[in-house]
N, C-alpha and C positions, 0 to 999 in steps of 0.2 A: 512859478514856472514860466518860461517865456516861449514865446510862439515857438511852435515846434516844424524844426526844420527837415530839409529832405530826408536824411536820415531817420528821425524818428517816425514818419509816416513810412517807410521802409520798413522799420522794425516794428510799427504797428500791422503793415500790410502784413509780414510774417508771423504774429503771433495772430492775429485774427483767420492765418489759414488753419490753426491745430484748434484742435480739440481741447476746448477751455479748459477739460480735467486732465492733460498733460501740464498745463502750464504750473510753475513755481510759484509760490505767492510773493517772491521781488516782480517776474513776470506781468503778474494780474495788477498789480497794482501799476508798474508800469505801464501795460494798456491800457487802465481805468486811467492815470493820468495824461498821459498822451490825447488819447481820445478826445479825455474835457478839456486840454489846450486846443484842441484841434475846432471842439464845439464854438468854444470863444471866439478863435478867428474866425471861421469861418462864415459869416456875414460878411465883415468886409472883405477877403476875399472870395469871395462866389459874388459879391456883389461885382466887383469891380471885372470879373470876368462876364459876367453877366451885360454889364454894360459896355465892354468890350464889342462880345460878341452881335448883341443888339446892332450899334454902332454901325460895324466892318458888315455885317452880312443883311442888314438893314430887315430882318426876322419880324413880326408883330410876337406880340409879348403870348399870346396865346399857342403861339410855334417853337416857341422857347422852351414854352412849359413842356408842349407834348414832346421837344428832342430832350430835355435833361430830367424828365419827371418833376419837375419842380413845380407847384402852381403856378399859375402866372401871376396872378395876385402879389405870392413869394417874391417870385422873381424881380416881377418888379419894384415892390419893396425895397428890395436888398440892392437894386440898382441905381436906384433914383440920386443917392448924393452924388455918383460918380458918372453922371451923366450930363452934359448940359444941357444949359437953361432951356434952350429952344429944341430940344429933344426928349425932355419930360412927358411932355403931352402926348407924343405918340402912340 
């Protein structure tokens, strides 16, 4: 499966609104796989958003955490290759 694009996160946001016992089993399986493309990517993107945000709004990692829930530990983790060199250490 390849990264799942706007669409499938659409069609995931709507079946994660029902009631998992309405849904089909093409449905569920649908969400179960979406979801695990979603798992995949999602490092590198929330990384690269993360290091964004850091970046542009010049946040400490521990203010990150408390705005996205994220630890910061996490956060930062998932930040670190898309950040540079001399903004690592921050």
């Amino acid at each position: 499966m390849t990264a799942p694009g706007d669409d499938d996160v659409a069609e995931l946001a709507r079946l994660l609104s029902r009631d998992v016992e309405t849904l089909s089993d093409d449905e569920l399986v649908g969400l179960i796989a979406t979801w695990g493309a979603l798992r995949k990517s999602a490092p590198e993107g929330i990384g690269r958003a993360l290091a964004a945000l850091y970046q542009r709004k010049r946040l400490s990692w521990p203010q990150i955490g408390r705005l996205t829930g994220i630890p910061q530990m996490t956060a930062h983790d998932w930040a670190r290759p898309y950040l540079p060199q001399d903004d690592e250490e921050a």
